[in-house]
C-alpha positions in Angstrom: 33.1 46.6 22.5 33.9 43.3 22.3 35.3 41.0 25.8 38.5 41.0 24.4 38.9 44.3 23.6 37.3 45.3 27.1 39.8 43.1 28.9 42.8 44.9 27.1 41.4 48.2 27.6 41.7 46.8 31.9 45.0 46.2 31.3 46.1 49.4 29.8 44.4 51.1 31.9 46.8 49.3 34.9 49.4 49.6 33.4 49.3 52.8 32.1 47.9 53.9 35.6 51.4 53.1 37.1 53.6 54.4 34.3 53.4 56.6 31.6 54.3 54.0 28.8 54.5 50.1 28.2 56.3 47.9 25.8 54.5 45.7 24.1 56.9 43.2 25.0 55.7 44.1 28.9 52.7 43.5 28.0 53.4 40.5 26.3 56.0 38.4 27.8 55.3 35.0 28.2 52.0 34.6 25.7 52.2 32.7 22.9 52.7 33.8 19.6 48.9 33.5 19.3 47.8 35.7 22.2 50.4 38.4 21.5 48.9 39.1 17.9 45.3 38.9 19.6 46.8 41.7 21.6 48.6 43.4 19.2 44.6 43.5 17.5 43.3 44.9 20.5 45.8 47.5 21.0 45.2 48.9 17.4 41.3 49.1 18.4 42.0 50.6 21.1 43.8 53.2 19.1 41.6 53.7 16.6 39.0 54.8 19.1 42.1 57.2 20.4 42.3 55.7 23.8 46.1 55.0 23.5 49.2 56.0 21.5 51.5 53.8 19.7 54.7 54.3 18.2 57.8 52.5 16.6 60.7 54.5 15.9 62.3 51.7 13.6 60.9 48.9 11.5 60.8 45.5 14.3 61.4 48.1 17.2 59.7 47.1 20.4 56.0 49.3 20.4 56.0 51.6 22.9 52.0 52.3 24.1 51.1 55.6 26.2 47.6 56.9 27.1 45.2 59.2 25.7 42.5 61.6 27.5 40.2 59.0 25.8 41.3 56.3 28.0 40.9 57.7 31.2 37.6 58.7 30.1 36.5 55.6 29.5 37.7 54.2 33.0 35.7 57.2 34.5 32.3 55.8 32.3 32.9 52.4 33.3 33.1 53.3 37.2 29.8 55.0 36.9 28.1 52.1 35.6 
Protein backbone atom coordinates (compact mmCIF):
# COMPACT_ATOMS: atom_id res chain seq x y z
CA UNK A 1 0.00 0.00 0.00
CA UNK A 2 1.40 2.97 -0.95
CA UNK A 3 1.75 6.42 1.77
CA UNK A 4 -0.83 7.97 0.03
CA UNK A 5 -3.20 5.51 -0.09
CA UNK A 6 -2.32 4.64 3.72
CA UNK A 7 -2.88 8.23 4.71
CA UNK A 8 -6.48 8.15 3.13
CA UNK A 9 -7.32 4.95 4.43
CA UNK A 10 -6.50 7.16 8.28
CA UNK A 11 -8.81 9.44 7.20
CA UNK A 12 -11.65 7.36 6.32
CA UNK A 13 -11.31 5.51 8.90
CA UNK A 14 -11.94 9.04 11.15
CA UNK A 15 -14.29 9.99 9.51
CA UNK A 16 -16.19 7.20 9.00
CA UNK A 17 -15.54 6.29 12.77
CA UNK A 18 -17.80 9.38 13.60
CA UNK A 19 -20.42 8.97 10.98
CA UNK A 20 -21.74 6.49 8.83
CA UNK A 21 -20.98 8.42 5.46
CA UNK A 22 -18.87 11.45 4.03
CA UNK A 23 -19.06 13.57 1.05
CA UNK A 24 -16.44 13.78 -0.90
CA UNK A 25 -16.82 17.39 -0.84
CA UNK A 26 -16.24 16.89 3.33
CA UNK A 27 -13.42 15.37 2.59
CA UNK A 28 -12.27 17.68 0.26
CA UNK A 29 -13.03 21.19 0.96
CA UNK A 30 -10.41 23.51 0.70
CA UNK A 31 -7.63 21.23 -1.47
CA UNK A 32 -6.84 22.16 -4.67
CA UNK A 33 -8.01 20.86 -7.67
CA UNK A 34 -4.82 18.74 -7.64
CA UNK A 35 -5.15 17.11 -4.20
CA UNK A 36 -8.85 16.38 -4.57
CA UNK A 37 -8.28 14.09 -7.73
CA UNK A 38 -5.18 12.46 -5.74
CA UNK A 39 -7.96 11.70 -3.36
CA UNK A 40 -10.59 10.91 -5.55
CA UNK A 41 -7.48 8.07 -6.72
CA UNK A 42 -7.13 6.92 -3.43
CA UNK A 43 -10.67 6.53 -2.55
CA UNK A 44 -11.26 4.20 -5.69
CA UNK A 45 -8.26 1.99 -4.31
CA UNK A 46 -9.57 1.93 -1.37
CA UNK A 47 -12.59 0.50 -2.99
CA UNK A 48 -11.30 -1.77 -5.12
CA UNK A 49 -9.76 -3.57 -2.17
CA UNK A 50 -13.68 -3.25 -0.70
CA UNK A 51 -12.71 -1.22 2.29
CA UNK A 52 -15.34 1.53 1.39
CA UNK A 53 -18.50 2.12 -0.67
CA UNK A 54 -19.12 4.81 -3.14
CA UNK A 55 -22.02 5.95 -4.78
CA UNK A 56 -23.49 8.83 -7.03
CA UNK A 57 -27.07 8.84 -7.65
CA UNK A 58 -26.69 11.37 -10.61
CA UNK A 59 -24.05 12.14 -13.10
CA UNK A 60 -21.79 15.35 -11.16
CA UNK A 61 -23.69 14.41 -7.77
CA UNK A 62 -21.58 14.96 -4.71
CA UNK A 63 -19.98 11.06 -3.90
CA UNK A 64 -21.20 9.89 -0.96
CA UNK A 65 -18.44 7.26 0.85
CA UNK A 66 -19.54 4.66 3.61
CA UNK A 67 -17.51 1.86 5.19
CA UNK A 68 -17.07 -1.71 4.54
CA UNK A 69 -16.28 -4.69 7.12
CA UNK A 70 -12.91 -4.51 5.14
CA UNK A 71 -12.14 -1.24 6.62
CA UNK A 72 -12.48 -1.81 10.04
CA UNK A 73 -10.53 -4.82 9.53
CA UNK A 74 -7.76 -3.25 8.44
CA UNK A 75 -7.68 -0.57 11.34
CA UNK A 76 -7.85 -3.71 13.70
CA UNK A 77 -4.40 -5.23 11.62
CA UNK A 78 -2.80 -1.98 11.73
CA UNK A 79 -3.35 -1.68 15.70
CA UNK A 80 -1.77 -4.98 16.18
CA UNK A 81 1.37 -4.05 14.45
Amino acid sequence: MSSRTAKVLEIMQAQLAEKETVTFDELTAGASKRTAAACFLEILQLKTWDYVTATQDQPFDDIVIGSTEGLWQQQEQQQGQ
